[in-house]
DOTI-725542 format. One record per residue (C-alpha): residue in one letter; x, y, z. Coordinates in steps of 0.1 Angstrom, whole numbers, plus 5000, padded with zeros to 4 digits. Example, Ala and Ser with C-alpha at 12.3 -4.5 7.8 and 13.67 -1.06 7.14 Angstrom:
REM DOTI-725542
A512349555078;S513749895071;
REM end
This chain:
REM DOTI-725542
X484348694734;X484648984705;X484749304717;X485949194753;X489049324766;X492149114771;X493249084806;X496749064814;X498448904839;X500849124857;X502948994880;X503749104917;X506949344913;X505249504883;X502349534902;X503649714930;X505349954911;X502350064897;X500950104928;X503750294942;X503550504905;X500150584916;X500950644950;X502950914939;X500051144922;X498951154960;X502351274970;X503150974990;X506750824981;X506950424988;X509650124984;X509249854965;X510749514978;X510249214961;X510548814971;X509348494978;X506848554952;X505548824966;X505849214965;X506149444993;X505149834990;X506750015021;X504650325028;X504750455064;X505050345102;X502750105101;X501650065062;X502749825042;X501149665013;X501449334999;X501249214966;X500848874949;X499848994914;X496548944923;X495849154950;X497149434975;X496649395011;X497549655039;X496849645077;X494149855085;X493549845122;X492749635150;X489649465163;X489649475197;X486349215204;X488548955187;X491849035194;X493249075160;X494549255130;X492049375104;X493249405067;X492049555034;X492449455001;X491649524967;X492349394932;X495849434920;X494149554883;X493249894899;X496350064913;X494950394909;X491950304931;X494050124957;X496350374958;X493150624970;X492250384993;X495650365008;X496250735009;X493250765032;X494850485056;X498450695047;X497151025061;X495350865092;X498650715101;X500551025096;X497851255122;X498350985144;X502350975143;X504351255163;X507151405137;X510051265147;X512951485162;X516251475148;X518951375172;X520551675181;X516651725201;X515652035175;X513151995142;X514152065107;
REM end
């Protein structure tokens, strides 16, 4: 179709590092691993987000009527909006994690 944009395929390492890219305007710094035909983003305790190129998916909490793990997802094509998405889940992990202590038993 004239006028229409091209879409891309992009596949799931390059994918992941754009998310981590954008992860990084929300001052979160993340690992990319990649394998198997997948991508992993390593976040937090608790957060990782996978990647097939496609689409990002991320544990985001439990249902307790069904005994189970609940996961969110959305299209690999908007990193940027993900990323916000993930942030929010990021930052609710983060209040609910003590700091951990350094071994000595004092804080830096």
């Amino acid at each position: 179709m004239p006028g229409a944009p091209a879409l891309v395929a992009v596949g799931p390492c390059a994918s992941a590092e754009l998310l981590r890219l954008a992860l990084e305007k929300h001052h979160i710094r993340a690992d990319v691993h990649d394998g198997y035909g997948l991508a992993l983003v390593s976040v937090w305790v608790g957060l990782v987000v996978w990647c097939d190129g496609e689409r990002f998916w991320w544990r985001s909490g439990w249902d307790d009527r069904r005994q189970r793990t609940v996961y969110a997802w959305h299209p690999a094509c908007e990193p940027e909006r993900a990323a916000h998405r993930i942030a929010l889940r990021y930052r609710t992990l983060r209040a609910d994690q003590p700091r951990p202590h350094a071994a000595n038993g004092g804080e830096r």
